[in-house]
C-alpha positions in Angstrom: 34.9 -176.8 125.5 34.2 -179.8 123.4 35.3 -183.7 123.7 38.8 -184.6 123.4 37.4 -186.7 121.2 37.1 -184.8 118.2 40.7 -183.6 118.2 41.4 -187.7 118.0 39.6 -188.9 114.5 40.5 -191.9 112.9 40.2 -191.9 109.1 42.4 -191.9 106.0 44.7 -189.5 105.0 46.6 -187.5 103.7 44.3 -184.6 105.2 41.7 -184.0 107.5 40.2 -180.4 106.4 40.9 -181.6 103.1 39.7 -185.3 102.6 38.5 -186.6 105.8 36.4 -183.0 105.9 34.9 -183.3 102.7 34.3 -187.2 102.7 32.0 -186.6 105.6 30.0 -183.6 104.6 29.4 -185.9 100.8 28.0 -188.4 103.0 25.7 -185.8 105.5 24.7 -184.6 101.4 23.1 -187.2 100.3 20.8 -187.5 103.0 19.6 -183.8 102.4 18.4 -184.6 99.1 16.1 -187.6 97.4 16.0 -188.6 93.7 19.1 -186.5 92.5 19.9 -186.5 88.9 23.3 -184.6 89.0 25.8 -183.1 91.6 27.5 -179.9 91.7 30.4 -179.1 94.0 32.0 -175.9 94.2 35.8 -175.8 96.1 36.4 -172.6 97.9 39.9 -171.4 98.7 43.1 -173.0 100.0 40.1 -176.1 99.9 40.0 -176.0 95.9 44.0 -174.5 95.5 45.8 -178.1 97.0 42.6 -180.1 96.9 43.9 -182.0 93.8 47.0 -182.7 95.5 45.3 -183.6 98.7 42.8 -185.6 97.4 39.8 -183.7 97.6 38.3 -184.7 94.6 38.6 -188.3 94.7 37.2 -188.4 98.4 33.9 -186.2 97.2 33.6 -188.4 94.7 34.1 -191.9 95.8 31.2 -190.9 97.5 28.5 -189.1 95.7 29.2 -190.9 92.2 27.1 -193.8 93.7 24.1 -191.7 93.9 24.9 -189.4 90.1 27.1 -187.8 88.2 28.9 -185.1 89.8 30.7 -182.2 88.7 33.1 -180.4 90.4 34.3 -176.6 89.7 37.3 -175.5 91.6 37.5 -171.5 92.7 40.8 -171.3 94.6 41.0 -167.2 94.6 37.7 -166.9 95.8 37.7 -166.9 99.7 34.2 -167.0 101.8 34.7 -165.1 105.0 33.8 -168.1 107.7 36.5 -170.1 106.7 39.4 -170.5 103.8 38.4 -173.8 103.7 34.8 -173.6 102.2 32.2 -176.1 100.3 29.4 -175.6 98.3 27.0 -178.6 97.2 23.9 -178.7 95.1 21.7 -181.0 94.1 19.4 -181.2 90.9 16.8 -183.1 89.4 15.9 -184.9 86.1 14.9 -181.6 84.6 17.7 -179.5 86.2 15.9 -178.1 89.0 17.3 -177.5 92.0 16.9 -180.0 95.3 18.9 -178.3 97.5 22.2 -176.6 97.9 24.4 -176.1 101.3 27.6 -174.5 102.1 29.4 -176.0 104.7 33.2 -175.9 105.8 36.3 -177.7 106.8 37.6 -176.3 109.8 40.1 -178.4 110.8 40.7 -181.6 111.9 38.2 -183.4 110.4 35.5 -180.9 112.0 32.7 -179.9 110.0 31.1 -176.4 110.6 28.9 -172.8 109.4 27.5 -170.4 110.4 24.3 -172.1 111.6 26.3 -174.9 113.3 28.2 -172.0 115.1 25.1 -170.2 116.0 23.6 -173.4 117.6 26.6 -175.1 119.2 26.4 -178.4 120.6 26.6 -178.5 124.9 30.3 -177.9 126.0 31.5 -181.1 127.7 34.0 -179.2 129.3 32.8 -176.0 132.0 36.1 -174.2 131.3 38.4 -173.3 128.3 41.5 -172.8 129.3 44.2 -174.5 130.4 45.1 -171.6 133.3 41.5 -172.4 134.6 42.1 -176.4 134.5 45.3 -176.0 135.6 44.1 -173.8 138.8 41.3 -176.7 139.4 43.8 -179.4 138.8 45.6 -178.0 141.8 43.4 -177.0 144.0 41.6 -180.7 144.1 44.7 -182.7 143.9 44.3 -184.1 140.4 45.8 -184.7 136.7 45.2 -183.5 133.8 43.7 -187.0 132.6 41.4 -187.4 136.1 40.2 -183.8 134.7 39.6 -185.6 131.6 37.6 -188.7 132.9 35.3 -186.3 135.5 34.1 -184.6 132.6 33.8 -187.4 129.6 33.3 -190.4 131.7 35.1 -193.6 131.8 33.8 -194.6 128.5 36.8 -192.1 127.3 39.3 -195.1 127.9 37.5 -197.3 125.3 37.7 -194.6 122.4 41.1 -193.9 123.7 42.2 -197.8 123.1 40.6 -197.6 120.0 43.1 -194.4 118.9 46.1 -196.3 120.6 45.4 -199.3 118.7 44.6 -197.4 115.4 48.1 -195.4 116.2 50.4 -198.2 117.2 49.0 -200.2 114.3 49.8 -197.2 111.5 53.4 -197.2 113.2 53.7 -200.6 112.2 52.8 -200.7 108.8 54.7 -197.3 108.2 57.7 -199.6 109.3 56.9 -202.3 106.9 56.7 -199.8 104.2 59.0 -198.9 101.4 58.9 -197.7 98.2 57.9 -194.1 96.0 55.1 -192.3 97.9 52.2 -191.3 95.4 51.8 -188.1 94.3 54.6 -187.4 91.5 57.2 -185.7 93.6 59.2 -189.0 94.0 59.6 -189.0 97.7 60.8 -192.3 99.0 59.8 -193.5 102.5 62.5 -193.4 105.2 61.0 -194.9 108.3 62.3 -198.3 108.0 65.4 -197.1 106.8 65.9 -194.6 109.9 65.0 -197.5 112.2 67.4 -200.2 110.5 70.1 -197.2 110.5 69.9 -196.2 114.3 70.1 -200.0 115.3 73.3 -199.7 114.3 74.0 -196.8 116.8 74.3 -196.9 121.0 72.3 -194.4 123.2 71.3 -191.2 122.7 71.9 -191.6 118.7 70.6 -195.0 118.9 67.2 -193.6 120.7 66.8 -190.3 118.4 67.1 -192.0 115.2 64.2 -194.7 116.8 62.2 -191.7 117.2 62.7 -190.1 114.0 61.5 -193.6 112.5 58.2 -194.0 114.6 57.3 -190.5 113.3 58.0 -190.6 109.8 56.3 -194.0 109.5 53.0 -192.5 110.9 53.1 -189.9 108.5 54.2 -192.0 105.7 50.9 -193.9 106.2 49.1 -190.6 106.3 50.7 -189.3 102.9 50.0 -192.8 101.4 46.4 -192.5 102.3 46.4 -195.2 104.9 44.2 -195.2 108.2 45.5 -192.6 110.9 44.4 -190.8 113.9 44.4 -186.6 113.8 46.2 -185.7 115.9 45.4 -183.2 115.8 45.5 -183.2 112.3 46.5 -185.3 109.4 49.3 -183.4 108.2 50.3 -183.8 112.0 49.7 -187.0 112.9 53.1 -188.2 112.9 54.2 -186.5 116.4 52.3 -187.9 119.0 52.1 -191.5 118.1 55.7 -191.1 117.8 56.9 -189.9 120.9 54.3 -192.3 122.9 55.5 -195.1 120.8 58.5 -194.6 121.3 58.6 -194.0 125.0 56.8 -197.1 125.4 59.3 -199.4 123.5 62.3 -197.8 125.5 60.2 -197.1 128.9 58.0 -199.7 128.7 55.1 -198.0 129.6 51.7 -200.0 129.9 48.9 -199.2 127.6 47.1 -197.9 130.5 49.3 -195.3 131.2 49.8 -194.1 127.8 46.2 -193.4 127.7 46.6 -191.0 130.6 49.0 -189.3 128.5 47.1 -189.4 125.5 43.8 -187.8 127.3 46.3 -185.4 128.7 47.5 -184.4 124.6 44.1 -184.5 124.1 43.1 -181.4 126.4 45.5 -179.7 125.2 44.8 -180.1 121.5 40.9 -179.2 122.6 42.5 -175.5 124.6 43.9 -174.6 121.0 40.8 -175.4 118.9 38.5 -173.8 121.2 40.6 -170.7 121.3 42.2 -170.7 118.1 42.5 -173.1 115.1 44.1 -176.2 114.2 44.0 -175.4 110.6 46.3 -174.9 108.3 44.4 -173.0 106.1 43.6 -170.8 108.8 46.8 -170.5 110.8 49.1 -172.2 109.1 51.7 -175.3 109.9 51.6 -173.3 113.5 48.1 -174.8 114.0 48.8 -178.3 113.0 52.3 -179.1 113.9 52.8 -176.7 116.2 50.0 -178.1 118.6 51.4 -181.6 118.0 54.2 -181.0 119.4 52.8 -179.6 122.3 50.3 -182.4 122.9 53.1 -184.1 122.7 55.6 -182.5 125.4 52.6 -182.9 127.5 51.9 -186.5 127.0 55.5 -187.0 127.6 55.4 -184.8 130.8 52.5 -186.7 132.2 54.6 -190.1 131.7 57.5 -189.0 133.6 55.2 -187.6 136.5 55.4 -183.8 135.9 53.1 -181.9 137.9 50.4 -179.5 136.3 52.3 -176.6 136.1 55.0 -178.8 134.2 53.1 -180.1 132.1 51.5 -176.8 131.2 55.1 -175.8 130.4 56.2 -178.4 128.4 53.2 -177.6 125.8 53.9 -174.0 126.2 57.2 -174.5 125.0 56.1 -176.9 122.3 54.2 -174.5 120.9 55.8 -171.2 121.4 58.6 -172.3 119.3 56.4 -173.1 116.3 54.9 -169.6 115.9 54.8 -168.2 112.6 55.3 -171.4 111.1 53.5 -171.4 107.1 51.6 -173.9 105.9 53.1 -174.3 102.8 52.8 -178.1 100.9 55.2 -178.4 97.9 52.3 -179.6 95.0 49.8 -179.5 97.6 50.9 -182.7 98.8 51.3 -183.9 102.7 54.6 -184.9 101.9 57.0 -182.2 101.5 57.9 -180.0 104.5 55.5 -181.9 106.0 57.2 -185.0 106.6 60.4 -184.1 108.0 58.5 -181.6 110.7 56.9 -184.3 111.7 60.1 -186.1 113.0 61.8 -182.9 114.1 58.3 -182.2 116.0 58.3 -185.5 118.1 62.3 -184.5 119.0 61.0 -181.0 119.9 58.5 -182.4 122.1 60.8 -184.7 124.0 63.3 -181.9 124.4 60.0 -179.8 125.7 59.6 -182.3 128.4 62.9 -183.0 129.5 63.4 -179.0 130.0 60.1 -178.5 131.7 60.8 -181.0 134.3 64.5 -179.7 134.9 62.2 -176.4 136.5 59.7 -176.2 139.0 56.5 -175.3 136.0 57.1 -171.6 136.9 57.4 -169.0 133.7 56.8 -165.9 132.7 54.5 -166.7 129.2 51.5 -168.6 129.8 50.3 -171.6 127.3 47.1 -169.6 127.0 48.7 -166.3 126.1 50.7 -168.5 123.2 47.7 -169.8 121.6 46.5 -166.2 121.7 49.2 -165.0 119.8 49.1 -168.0 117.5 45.6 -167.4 116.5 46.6 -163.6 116.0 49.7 -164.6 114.3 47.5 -166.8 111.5 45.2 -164.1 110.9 48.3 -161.9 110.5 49.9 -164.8 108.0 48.9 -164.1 104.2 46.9 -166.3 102.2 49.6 -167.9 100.2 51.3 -169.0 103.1 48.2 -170.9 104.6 47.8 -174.2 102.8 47.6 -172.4 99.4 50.6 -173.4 97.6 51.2 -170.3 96.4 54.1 -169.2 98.8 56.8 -170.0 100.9 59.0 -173.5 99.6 55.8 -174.5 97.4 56.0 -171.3 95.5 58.8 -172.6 92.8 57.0 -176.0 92.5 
């Protein structure tokens, strides 16, 4: 299983497969071809049916059109069979010959792959994949999720999970700051600060749900504003985590220390999914992307409150269980609307998650692992339109 580190990318959003993706294969691009006279870029897919809306475009081309011209030909009914989410580039010469051409696709995340990359896959930094195995070794030596974490990536993890905190807590705050018309054209108006200012004005329970709700939504108001964020595991997700730790951390007072336990604890369980499943919406739908959020969430928020394995395992059962079948279905293609509010009722879920995982003793009949079975069966089952196509679900009379 790979890194925990590539379910936690920083970048700019509003979408991992569909601008952080692309940004980075344009850059590995122009180092596969020398004294190129002209671009071509052909958009596969959901890719090229909400890439305007997600940016696509403008994050292939802030970086190609300093080497040439580039033109870009969208084809969103044709799908290529490794992934909805597909890329062709070609290069040309001066006297239109071709340099070189290469297919490559955003899985997810941020993660770049084909089928050679597949074929030849980098060393696992993990020896198992999932979470029943960890959770068995976890118990049988006496350690955490997040100890499992450090055996296996070192203690240099704790440096690139500061880097993530600090990247998270900071989009929080400006997402706070904020106000004003998100861009896009459908005229949604940023809440966070308003949420925040609103449950100030509250005592207890309201008082702390309404924080959350604000924490969340700021996060991914950054993201739909193309500020910097961290996947977690996605864009279109990145609200959930960052607000449930920040928030447990302004009312619990956690140290930073600690919430980097629970985020390398998230962190395994965002790498289970993608190694057995997807995190992409165009390949799952919102189930893939949400749905894991919450989950990583519920099990960062287990680890804070000291829940043993099997509770923690629970927790992101839950979290995810009750997202299955969810579409992936962005009104204009933008991150923005249903994507938004799920974001802010995730990070509740989550909490919710925890507090009824640690009311049992981690014992339950459906395991985490089965779940993401029948998530990744449930998104193969899910059609097209309702993957990150725009052509379905609430997007359909938009």
């Amino acid at each position: 299983m790979e890194s925990i580190k590539n379910i936690y990318r920083i970048g700019k959003g509003p979408s991992s497969s569909h601008t952080m993706g692309p940004k980075k294969a344009a850059e590995q691009f122009i180092n596969m071809a020398a004294d190129v006279a002209r671009y071509e870029v052909f958009l596969y897919g959901s890719l090229a049916a909400t890439g305007k809306g997600h940016m696509t475009d403008v994050a292939i081309l802030d970086v190609l059109t300093k080497v040439a011209p580039v033109d870009i030909v969208w084809e969103p009914k044709v799908f290529l069979p490794f992934h909805p989410n597909g890329m062709k580039f070609v290069a040309y010469d001066a006297d239109g010959n071709l340099i070189n051409e290469w297919t490559i696709y955003s899985i997810g995340g941020g993660a770049l792959a084909n089928e050679e990359s597949q074929s030849n896959p980098e060393p696992p930094v993990y020896p198992m994949g999932n979470l029943h195995d960890i959770q068995v070794w976890c118990e049988q030596h006496g350690c955490s999720y997040w100890e499992f974490v450090e055996i296996h990536e070192g203690p240099e993890i704790w440096d690139y999970l500061q880097e993530v905190w600090n990247v998270m807590v900071a989009a929080v705050e400006r997402g706070l700051d904020a106000e004003g018309v998100l861009p896009g054209g459908l005229g949604v108006r940023r809440k966070a600060s308003d949420y925040l200012i609103r449950a100030k004005g509250y005592k207890d329970n309201m008082k702390n749900r309404g924080m959350l709700y604000a924490y969340a939504l700021a996060t991914i108001e950054e993201n739909a504003a193309g500020g910097e964020i961290v996947t977690a595991p996605t864009c279109g997700s990145c609200g959930v985590v960052p607000g449930v730790l920040y928030y447990l951390q302004k009312t619990r007072d956690f140290r930073d220390s600690r919430i980097l336990k629970a985020l390398a604890t998230a962190g395994l369980i965002g790498s289970v999914v993608r190694n057995n499943a997807s995190v992409s919406g165009a390949q799952v739908g919102c189930q893939g992307e949400v749905g894991v959020a919450c989950a990583m969430a519920a099990a960062a928020a287990c680890q804070l409150f000291g829940g043993t394995p099997a509770q923690i395992e629970y927790a992101a059962e839950m979290g995810l269980e009750h997202h299955l079948g969810l579409t992936c279905d962005p009104v204009c293609g933008l991150v923005q609307i249903p994507c938004i509010e799920r974001n802010a009722y995730a990070a509740a879920r989550a909490l919710d998650c925890n507090i009824y995982s640690t009311f049992s003793d981690g014992r339950h009949r459906v395991s985490f692992d089965k779940v993401v079975e029948v998530m990744r069966q449930t998104g193969h089952d899910l059609p097209s339109l309702y993957k990150e196509t725009s052509e379905g679900g609430l997007a359909k009379n938009y």
